[in-house]
PDB file of N, H, CA, C and O in Angstrom:
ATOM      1  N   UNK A   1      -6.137 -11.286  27.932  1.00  0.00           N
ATOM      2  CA  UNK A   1      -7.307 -12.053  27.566  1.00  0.00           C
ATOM      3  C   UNK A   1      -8.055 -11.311  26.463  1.00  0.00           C
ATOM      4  O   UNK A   1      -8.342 -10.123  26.603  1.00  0.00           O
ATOM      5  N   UNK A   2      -8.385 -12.024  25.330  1.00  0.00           N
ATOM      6  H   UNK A   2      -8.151 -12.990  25.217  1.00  0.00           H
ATOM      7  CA  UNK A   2      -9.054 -11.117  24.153  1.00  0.00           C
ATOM      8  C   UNK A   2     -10.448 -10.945  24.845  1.00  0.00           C
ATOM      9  O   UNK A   2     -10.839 -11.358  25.936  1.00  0.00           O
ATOM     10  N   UNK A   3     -11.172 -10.100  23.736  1.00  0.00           N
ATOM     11  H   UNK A   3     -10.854  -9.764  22.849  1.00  0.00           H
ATOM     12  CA  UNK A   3     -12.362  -9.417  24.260  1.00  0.00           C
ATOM     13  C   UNK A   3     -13.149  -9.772  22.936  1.00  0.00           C
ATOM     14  O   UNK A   3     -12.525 -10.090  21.924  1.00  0.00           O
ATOM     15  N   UNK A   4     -14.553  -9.712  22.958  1.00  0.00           N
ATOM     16  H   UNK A   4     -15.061  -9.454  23.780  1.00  0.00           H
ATOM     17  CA  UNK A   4     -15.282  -9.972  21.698  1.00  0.00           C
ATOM     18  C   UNK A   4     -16.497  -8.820  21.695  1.00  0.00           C
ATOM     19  O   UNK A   4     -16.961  -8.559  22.805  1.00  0.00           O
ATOM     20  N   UNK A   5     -16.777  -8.460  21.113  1.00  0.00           N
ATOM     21  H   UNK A   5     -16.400  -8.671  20.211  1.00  0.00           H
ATOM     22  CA  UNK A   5     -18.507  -7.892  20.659  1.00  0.00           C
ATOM     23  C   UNK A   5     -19.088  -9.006  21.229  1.00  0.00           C
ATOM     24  O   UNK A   5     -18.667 -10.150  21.057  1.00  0.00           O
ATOM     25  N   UNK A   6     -20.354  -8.609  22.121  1.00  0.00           N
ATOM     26  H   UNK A   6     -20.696  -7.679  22.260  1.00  0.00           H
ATOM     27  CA  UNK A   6     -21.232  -9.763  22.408  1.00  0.00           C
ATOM     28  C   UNK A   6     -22.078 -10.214  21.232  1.00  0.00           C
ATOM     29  O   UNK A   6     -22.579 -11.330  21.091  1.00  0.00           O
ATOM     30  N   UNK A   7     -22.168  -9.091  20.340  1.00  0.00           N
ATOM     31  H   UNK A   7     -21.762  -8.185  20.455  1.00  0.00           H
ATOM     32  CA  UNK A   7     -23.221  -9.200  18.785  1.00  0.00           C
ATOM     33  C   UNK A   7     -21.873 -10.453  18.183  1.00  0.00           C
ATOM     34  O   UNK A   7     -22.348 -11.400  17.556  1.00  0.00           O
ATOM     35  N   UNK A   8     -20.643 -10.457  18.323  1.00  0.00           N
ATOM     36  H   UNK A   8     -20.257  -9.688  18.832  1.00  0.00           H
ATOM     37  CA  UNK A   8     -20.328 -11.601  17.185  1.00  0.00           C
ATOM     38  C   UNK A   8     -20.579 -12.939  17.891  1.00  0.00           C
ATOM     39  O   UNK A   8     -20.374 -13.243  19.066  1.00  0.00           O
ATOM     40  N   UNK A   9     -21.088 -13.681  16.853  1.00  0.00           N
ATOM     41  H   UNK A   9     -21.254 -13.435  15.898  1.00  0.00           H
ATOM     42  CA  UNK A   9     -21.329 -15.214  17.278  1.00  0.00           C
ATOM     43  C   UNK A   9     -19.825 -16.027  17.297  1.00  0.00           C
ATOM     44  O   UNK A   9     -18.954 -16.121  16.433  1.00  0.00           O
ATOM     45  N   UNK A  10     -19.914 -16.499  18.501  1.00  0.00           N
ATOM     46  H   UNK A  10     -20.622 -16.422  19.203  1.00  0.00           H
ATOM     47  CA  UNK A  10     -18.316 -17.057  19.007  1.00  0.00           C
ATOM     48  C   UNK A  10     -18.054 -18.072  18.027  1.00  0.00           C
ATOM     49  O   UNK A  10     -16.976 -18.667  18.053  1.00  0.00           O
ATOM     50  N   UNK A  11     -19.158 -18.401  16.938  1.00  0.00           N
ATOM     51  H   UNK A  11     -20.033 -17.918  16.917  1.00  0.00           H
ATOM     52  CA  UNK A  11     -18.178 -19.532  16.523  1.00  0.00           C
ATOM     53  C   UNK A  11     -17.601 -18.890  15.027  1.00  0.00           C
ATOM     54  O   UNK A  11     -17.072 -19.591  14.164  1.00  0.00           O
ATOM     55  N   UNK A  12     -17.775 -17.719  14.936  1.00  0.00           N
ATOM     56  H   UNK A  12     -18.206 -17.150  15.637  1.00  0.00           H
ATOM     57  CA  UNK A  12     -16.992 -16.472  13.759  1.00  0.00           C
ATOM     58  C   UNK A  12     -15.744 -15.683  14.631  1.00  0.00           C
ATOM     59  O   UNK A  12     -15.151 -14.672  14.255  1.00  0.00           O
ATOM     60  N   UNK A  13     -15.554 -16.319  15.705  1.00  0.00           N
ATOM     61  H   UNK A  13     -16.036 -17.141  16.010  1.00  0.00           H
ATOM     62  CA  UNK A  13     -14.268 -15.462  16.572  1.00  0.00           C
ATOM     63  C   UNK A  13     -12.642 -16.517  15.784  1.00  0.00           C
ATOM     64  O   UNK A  13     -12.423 -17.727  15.716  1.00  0.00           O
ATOM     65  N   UNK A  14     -12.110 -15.703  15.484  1.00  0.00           N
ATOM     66  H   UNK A  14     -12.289 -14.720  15.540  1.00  0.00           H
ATOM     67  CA  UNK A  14     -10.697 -16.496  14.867  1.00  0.00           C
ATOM     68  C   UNK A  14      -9.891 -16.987  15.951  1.00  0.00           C
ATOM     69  O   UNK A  14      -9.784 -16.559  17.100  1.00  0.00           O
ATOM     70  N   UNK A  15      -9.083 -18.427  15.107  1.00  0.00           N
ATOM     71  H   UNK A  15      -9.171 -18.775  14.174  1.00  0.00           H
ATOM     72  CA  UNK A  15      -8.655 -18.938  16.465  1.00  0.00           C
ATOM     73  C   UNK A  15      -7.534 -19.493  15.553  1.00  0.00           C
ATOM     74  O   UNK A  15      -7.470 -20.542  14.911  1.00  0.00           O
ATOM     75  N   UNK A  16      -6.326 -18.046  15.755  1.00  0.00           N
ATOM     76  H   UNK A  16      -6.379 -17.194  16.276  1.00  0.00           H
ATOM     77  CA  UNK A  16      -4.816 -18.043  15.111  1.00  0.00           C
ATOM     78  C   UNK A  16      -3.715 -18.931  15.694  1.00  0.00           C
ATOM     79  O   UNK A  16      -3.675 -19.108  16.912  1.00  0.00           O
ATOM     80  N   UNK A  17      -2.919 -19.434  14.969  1.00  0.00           N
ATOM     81  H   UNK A  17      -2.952 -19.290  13.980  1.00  0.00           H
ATOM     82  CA  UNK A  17      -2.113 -20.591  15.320  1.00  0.00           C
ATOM     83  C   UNK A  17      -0.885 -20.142  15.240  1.00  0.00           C
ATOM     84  O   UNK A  17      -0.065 -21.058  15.170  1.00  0.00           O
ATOM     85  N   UNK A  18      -0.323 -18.805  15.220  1.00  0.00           N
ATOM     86  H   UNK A  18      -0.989 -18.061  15.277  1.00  0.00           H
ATOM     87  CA  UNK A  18       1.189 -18.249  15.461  1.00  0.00           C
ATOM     88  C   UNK A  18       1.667 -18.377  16.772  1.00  0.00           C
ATOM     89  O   UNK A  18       0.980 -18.624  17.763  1.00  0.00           O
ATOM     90  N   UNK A  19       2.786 -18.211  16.733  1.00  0.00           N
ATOM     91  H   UNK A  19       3.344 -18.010  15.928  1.00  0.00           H
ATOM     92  CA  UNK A  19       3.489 -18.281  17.728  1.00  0.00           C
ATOM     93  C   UNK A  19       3.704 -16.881  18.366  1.00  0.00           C
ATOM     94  O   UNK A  19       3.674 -16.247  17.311  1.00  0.00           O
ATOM     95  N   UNK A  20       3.889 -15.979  19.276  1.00  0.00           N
ATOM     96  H   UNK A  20       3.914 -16.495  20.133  1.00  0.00           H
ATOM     97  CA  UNK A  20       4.460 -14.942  19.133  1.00  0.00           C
ATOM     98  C   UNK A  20       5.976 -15.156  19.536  1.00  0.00           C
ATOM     99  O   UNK A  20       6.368 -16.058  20.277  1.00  0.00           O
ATOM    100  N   UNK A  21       6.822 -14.132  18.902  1.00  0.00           N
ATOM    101  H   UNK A  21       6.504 -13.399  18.301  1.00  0.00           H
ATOM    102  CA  UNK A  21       7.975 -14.026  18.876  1.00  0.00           C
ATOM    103  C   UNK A  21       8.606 -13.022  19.584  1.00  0.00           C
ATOM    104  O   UNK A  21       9.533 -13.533  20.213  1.00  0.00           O
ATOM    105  N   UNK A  22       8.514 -11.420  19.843  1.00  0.00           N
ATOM    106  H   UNK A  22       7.761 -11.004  19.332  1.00  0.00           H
ATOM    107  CA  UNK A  22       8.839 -10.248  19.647  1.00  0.00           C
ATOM    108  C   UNK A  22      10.143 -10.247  18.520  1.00  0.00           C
ATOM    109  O   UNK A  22      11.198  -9.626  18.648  1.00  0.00           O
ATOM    110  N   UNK A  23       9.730 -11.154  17.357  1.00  0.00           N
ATOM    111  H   UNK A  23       8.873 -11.658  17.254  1.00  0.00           H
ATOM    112  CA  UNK A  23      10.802 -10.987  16.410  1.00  0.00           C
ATOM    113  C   UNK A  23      10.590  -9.256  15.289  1.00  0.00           C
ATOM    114  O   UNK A  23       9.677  -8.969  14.515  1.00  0.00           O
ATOM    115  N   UNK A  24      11.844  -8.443  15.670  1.00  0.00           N
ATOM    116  H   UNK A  24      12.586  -8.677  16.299  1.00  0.00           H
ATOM    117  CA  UNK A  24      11.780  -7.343  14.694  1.00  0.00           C
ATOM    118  C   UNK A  24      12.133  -7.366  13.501  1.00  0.00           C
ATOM    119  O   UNK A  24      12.454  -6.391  12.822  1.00  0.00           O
ATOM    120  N   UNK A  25      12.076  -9.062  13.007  1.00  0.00           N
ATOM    121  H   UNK A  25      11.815  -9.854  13.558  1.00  0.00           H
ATOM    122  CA  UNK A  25      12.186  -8.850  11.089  1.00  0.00           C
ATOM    123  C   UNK A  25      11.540  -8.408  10.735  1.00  0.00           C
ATOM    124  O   UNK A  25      10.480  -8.644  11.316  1.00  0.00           O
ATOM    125  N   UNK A  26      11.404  -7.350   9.497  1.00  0.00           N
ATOM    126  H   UNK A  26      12.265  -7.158   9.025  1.00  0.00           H
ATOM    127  CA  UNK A  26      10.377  -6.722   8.997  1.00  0.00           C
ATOM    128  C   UNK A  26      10.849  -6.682   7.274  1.00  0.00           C
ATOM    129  O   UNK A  26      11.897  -7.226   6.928  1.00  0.00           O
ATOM    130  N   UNK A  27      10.168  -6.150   6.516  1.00  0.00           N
ATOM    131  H   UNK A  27       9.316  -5.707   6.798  1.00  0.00           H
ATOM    132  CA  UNK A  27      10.305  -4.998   5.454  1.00  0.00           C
ATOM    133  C   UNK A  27       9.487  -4.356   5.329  1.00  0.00           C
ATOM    134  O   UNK A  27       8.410  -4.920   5.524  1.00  0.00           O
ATOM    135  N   UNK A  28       9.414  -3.020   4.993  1.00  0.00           N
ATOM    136  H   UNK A  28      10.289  -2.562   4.835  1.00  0.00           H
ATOM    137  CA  UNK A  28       8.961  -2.005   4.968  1.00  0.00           C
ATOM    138  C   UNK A  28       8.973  -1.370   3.512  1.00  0.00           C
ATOM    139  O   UNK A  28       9.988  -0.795   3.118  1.00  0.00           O
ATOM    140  N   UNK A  29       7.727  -1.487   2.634  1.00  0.00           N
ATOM    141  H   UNK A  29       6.903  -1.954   2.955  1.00  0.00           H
ATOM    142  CA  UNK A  29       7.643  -1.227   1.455  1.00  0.00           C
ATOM    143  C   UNK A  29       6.628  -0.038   0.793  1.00  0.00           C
ATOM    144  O   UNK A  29       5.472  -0.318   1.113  1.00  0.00           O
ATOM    145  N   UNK A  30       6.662   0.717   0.293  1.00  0.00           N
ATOM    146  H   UNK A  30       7.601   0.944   0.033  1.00  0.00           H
ATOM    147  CA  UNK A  30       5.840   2.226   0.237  1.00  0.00           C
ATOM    148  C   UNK A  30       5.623   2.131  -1.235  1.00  0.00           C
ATOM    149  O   UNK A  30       6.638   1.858  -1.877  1.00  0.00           O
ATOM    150  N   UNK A  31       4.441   2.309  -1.957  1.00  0.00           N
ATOM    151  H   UNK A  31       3.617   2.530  -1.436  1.00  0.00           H
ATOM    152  CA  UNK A  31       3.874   2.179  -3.515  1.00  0.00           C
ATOM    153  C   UNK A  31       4.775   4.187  -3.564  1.00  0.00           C
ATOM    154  O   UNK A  31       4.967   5.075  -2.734  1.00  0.00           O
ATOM    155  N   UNK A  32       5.040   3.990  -5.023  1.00  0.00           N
ATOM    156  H   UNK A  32       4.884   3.268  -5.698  1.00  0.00           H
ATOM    157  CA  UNK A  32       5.382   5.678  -5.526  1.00  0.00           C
ATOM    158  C   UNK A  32       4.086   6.027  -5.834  1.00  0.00           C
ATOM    159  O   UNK A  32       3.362   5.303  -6.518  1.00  0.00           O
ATOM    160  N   UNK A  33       3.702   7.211  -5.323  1.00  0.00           N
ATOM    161  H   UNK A  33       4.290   7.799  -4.767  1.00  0.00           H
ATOM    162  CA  UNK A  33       2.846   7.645  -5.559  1.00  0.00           C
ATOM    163  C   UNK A  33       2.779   8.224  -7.031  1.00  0.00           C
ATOM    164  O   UNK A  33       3.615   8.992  -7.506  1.00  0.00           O
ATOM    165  N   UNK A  34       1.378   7.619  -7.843  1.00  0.00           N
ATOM    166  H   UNK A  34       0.699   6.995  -7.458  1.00  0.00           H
ATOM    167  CA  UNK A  34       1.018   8.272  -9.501  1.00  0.00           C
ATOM    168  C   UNK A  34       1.618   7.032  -9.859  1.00  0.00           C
ATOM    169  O   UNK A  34       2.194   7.287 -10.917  1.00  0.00           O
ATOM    170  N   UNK A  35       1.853   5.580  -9.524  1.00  0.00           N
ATOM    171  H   UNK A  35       1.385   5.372  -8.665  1.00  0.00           H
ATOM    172  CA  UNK A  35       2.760   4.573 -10.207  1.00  0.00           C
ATOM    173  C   UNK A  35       1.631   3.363  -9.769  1.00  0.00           C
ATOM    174  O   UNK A  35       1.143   3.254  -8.644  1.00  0.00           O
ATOM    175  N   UNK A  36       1.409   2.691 -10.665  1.00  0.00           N
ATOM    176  H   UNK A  36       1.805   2.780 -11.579  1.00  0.00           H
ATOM    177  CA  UNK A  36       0.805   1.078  -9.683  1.00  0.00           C
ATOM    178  C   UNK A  36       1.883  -0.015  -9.419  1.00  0.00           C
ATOM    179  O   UNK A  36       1.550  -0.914  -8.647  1.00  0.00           O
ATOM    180  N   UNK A  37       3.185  -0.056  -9.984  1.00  0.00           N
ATOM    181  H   UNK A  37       3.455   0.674 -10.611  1.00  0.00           H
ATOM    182  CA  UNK A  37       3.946  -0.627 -10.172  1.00  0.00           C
ATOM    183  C   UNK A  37       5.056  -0.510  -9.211  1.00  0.00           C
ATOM    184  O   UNK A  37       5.464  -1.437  -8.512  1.00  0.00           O
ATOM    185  N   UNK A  38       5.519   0.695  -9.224  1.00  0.00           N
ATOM    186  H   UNK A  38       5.187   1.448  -9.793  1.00  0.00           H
ATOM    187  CA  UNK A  38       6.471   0.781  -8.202  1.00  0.00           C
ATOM    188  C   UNK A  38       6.782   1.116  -6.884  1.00  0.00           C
ATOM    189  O   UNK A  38       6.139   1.942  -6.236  1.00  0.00           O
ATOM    190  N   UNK A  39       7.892   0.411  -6.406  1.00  0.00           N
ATOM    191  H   UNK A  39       8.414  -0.260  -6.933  1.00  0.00           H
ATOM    192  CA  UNK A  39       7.343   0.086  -5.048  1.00  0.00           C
ATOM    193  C   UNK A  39       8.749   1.210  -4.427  1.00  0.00           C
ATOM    194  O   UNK A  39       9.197   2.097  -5.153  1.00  0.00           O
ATOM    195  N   UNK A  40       9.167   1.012  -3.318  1.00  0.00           N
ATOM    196  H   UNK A  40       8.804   0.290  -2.728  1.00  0.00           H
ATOM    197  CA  UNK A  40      10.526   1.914  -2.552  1.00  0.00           C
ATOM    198  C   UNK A  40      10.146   1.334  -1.337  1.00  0.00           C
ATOM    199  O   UNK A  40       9.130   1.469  -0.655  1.00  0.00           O
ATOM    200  N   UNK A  41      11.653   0.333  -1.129  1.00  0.00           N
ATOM    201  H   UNK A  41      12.478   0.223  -1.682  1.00  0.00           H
ATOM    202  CA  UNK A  41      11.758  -0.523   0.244  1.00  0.00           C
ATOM    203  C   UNK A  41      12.754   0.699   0.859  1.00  0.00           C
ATOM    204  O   UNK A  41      13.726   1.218   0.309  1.00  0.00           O
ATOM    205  N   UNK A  42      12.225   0.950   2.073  1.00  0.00           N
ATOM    206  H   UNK A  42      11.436   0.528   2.519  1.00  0.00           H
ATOM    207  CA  UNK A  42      12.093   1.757   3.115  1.00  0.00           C
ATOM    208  C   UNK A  42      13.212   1.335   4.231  1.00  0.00           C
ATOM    209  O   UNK A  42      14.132   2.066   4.600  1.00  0.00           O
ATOM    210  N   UNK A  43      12.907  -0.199   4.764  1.00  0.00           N
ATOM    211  H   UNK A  43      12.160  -0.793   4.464  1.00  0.00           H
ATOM    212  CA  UNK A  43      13.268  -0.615   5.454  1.00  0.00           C
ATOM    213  C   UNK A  43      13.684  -2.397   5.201  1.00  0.00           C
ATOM    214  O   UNK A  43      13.071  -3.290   4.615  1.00  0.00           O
ATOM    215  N   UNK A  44      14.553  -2.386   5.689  1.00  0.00           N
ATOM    216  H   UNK A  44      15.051  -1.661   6.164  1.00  0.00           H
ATOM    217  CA  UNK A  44      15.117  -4.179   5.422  1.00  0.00           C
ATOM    218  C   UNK A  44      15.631  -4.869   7.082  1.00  0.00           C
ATOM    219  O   UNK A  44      16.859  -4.884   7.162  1.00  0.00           O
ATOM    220  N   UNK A  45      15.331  -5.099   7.620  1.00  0.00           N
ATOM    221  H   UNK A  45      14.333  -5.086   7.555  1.00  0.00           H
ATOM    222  CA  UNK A  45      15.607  -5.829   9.112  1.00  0.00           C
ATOM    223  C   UNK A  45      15.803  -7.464   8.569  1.00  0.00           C
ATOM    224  O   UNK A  45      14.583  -7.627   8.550  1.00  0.00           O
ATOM    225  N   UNK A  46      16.023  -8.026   8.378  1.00  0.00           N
ATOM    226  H   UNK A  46      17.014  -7.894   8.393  1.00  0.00           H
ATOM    227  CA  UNK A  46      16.062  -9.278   8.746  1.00  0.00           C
ATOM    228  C   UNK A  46      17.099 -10.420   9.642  1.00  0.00           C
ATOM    229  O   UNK A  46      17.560 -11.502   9.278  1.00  0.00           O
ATOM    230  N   UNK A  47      17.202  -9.863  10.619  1.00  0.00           N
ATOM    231  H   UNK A  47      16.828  -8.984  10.914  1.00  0.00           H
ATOM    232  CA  UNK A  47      17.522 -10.248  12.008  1.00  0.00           C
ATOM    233  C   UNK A  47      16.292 -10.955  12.995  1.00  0.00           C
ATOM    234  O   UNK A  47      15.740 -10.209  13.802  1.00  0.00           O
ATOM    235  N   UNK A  48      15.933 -12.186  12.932  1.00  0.00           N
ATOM    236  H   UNK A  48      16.382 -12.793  12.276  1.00  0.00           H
ATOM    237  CA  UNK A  48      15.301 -13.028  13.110  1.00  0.00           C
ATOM    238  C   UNK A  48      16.187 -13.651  14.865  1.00  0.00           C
ATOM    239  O   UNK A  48      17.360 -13.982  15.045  1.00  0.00           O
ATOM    240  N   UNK A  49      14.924 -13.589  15.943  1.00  0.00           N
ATOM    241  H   UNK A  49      13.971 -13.320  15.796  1.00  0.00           H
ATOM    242  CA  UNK A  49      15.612 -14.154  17.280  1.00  0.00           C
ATOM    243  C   UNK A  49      14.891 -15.860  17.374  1.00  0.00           C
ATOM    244  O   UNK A  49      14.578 -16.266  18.493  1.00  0.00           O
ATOM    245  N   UNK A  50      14.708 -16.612  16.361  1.00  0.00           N
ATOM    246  H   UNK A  50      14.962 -16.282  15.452  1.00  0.00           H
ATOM    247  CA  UNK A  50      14.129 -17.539  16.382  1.00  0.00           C
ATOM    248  C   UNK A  50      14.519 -18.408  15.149  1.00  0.00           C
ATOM    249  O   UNK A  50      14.927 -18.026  14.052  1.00  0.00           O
ATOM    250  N   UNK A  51      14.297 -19.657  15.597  1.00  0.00           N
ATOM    251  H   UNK A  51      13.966 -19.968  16.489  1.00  0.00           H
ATOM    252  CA  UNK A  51      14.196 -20.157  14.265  1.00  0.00           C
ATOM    253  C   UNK A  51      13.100 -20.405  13.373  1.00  0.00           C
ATOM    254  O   UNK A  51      11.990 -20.096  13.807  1.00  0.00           O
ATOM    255  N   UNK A  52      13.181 -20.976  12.029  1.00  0.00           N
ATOM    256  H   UNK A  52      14.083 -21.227  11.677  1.00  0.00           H
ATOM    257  CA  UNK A  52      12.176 -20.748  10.994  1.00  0.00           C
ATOM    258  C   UNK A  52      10.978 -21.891  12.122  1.00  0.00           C
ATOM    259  O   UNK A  52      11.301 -23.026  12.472  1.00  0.00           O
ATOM    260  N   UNK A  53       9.567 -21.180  12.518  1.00  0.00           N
ATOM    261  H   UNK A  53       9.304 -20.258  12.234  1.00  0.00           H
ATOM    262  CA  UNK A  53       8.741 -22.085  13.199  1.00  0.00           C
ATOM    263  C   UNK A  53       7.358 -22.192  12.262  1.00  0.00           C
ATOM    264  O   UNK A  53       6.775 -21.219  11.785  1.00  0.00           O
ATOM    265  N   UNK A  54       6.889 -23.858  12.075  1.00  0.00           N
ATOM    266  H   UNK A  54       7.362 -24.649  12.463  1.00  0.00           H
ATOM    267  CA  UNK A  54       5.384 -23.835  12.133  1.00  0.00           C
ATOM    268  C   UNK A  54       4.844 -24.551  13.159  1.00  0.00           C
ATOM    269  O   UNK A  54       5.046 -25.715  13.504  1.00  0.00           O
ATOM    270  N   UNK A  55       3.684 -23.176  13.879  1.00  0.00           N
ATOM    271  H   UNK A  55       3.520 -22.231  13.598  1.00  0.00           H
ATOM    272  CA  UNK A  55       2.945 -23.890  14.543  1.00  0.00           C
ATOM    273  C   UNK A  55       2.417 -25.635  14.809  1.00  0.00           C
ATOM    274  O   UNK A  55       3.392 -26.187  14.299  1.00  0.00           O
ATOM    275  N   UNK A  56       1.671 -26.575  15.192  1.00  0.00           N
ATOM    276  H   UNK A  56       0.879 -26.126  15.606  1.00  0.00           H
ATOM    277  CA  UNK A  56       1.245 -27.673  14.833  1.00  0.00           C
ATOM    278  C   UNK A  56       0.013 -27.264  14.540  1.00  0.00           C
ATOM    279  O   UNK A  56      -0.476 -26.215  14.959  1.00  0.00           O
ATOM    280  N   UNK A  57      -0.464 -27.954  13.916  1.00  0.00           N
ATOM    281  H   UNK A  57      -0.067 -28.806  13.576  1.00  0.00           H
ATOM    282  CA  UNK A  57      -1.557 -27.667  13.032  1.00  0.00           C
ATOM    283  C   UNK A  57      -1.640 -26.901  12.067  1.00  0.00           C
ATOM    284  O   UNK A  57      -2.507 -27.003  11.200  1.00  0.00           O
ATOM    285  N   UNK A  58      -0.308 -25.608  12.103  1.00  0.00           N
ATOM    286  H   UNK A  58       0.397 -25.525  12.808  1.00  0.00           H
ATOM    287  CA  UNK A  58      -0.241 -24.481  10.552  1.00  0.00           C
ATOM    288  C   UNK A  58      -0.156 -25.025   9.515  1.00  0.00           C
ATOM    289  O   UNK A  58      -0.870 -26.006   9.308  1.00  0.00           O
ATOM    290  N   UNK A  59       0.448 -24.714   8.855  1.00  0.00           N
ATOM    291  H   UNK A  59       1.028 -23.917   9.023  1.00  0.00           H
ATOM    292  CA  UNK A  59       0.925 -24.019   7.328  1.00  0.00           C
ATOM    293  C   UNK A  59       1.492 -23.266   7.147  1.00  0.00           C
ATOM    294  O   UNK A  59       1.330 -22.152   7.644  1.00  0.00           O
ATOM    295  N   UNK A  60       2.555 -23.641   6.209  1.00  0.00           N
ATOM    296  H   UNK A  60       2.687 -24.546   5.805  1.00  0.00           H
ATOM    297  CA  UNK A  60       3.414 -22.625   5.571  1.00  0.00           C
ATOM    298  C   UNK A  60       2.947 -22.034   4.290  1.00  0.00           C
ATOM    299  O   UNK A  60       2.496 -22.679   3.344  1.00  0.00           O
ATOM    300  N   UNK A  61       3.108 -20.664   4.355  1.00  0.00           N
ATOM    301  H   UNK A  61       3.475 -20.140   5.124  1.00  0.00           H
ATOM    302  CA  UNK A  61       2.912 -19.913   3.454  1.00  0.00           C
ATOM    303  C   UNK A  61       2.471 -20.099   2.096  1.00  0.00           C
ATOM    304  O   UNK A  61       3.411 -20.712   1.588  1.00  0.00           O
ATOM    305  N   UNK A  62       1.720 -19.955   1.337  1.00  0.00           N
ATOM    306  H   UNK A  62       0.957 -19.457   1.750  1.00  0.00           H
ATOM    307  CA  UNK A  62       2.330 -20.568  -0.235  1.00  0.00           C
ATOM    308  C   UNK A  62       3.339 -19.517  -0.552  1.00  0.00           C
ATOM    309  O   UNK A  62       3.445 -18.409  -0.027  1.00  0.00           O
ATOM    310  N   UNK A  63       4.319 -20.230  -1.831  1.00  0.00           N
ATOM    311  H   UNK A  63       4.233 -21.131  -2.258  1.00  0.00           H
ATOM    312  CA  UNK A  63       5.210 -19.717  -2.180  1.00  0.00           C
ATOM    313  C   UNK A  63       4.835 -18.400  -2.979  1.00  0.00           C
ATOM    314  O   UNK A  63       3.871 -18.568  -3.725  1.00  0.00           O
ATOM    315  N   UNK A  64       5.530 -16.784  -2.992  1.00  0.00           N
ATOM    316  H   UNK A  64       6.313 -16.648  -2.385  1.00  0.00           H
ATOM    317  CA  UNK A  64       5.140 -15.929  -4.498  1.00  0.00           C
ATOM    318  C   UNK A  64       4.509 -16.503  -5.699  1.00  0.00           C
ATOM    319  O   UNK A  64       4.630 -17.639  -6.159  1.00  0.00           O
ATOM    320  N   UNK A  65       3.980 -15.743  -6.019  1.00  0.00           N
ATOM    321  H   UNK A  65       3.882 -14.821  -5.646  1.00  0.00           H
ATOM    322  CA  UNK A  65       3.484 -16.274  -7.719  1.00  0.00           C
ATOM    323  C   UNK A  65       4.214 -15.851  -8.339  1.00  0.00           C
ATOM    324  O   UNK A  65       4.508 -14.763  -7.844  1.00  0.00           O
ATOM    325  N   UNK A  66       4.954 -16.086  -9.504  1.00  0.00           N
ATOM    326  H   UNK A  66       4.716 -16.970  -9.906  1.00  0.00           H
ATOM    327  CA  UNK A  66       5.412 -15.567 -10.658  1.00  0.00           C
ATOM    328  C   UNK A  66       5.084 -13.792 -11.193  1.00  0.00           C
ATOM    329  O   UNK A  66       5.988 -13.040 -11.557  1.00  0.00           O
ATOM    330  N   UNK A  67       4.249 -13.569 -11.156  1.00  0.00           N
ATOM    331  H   UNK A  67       3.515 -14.180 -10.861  1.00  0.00           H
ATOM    332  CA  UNK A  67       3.713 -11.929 -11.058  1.00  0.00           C
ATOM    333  C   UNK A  67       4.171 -11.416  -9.930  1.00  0.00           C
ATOM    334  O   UNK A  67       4.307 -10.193  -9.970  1.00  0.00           O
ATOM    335  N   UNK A  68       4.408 -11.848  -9.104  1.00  0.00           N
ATOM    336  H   UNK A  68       4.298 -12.841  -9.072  1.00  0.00           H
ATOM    337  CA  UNK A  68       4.985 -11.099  -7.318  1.00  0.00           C
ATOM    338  C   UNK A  68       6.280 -10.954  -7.918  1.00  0.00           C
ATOM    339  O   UNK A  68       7.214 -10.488  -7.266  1.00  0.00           O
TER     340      UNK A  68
END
């Protein structure tokens, strides 16, 4: 059961529409340090125990931008 600050006003409490999964897809991406640009993927999992889900009521992602 979540818990709140009694100081936050309940109607500023978030009310998330994921699913949980215990899915371990991940990537794992680390900036080079002294670089703004470059990145070093660490880790690549994508072994997914589910299929692609949206909630009802979600949204899917927007797509990358062109700069990503």
């Amino acid at each position: 059961m979540p818990t709140h600050l009694a100081t936050i006003d309940p109607s500023d409490h978030r009310k998330g529409k994921t699913i949980k999964t215990d899915c371990g897809a991940h990537v794992n991406l680390n900036r080079v340090q002294g670089t703004t640009d470059s990145w070093h993927i660490t880790t690549v999992n994508w072994a997914h125990n589910h299929d692609c889900e949206i909630p009802e009521g979600g949204s899917a992602p927007k797509p990358p931008m062109a700069e990503q």
